[in-house]
N, C-alpha and C positions, 0 to 999 in steps of 0.2 A: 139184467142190471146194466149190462154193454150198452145194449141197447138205448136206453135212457140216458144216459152222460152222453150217449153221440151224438143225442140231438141237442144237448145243451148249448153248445158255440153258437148256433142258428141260431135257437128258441130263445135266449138272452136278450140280443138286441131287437127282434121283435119281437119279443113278452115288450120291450120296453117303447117301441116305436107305437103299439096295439095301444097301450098303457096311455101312451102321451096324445093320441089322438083320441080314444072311446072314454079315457076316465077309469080310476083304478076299478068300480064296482062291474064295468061291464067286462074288462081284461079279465077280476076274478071268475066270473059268471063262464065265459069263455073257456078258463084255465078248467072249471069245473067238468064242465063239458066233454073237453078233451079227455077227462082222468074215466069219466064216465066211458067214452069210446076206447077205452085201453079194456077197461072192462069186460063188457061188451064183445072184443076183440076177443079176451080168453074165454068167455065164455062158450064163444059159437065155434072155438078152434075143437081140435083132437084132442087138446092137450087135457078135458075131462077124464078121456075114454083111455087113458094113460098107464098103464099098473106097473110095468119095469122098463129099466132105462133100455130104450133101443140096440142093439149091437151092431158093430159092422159087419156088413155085407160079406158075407163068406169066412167070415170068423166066427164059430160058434163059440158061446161061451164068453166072450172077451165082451167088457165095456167100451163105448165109444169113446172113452177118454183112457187109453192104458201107455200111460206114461209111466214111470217111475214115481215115488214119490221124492220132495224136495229133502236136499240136506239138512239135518235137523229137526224134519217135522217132527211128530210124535204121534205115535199108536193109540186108537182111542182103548182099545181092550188091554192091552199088555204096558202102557205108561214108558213102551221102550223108542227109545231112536231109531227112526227108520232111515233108510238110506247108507247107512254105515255099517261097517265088519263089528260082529260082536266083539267086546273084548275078551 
């Protein structure tokens, strides 16, 4: 999803410079295109052949993301606040 918003600041003004010189039906046609090659992209990547998240590199066991979680989140199983001393 990063990914996507970071190319928004470019992609803006020319979606709009593409727009103002081809005509909005060919910009769309274009835009389609593009959505098509993102497609495409996942389709030919590894990301099929995928079953569990990756781990780092000589840490067995551990997720690639093992942060803490945020104050206040909430437990999807137990409805309790994570990050804080029980009372």
């Amino acid at each position: 999803m990063r990914i996507g918003w970071g190319a928004a600041p470019p992609g803006v003004p020319l979606g709009g410079l593409v727009g103002q010189s081809l005509g909005l039906r060919p910009t769309l046609f274009l835009a389609g295109l593009g959505l098509l090659g993102t497609l495409l992209w996942l389709l030919t990547s590894l990301l099929r052949t995928l079953r569990e998240q990756p781990t780092i590199a000589g840490q067995r066991g551990v997720a690639a993301s093992s942060r803490p979680p945020p104050l206040g989140a909430v437990g999807e199983s137990t409805g309790e606040r994570l990050g804080e001393e029980p009372a």
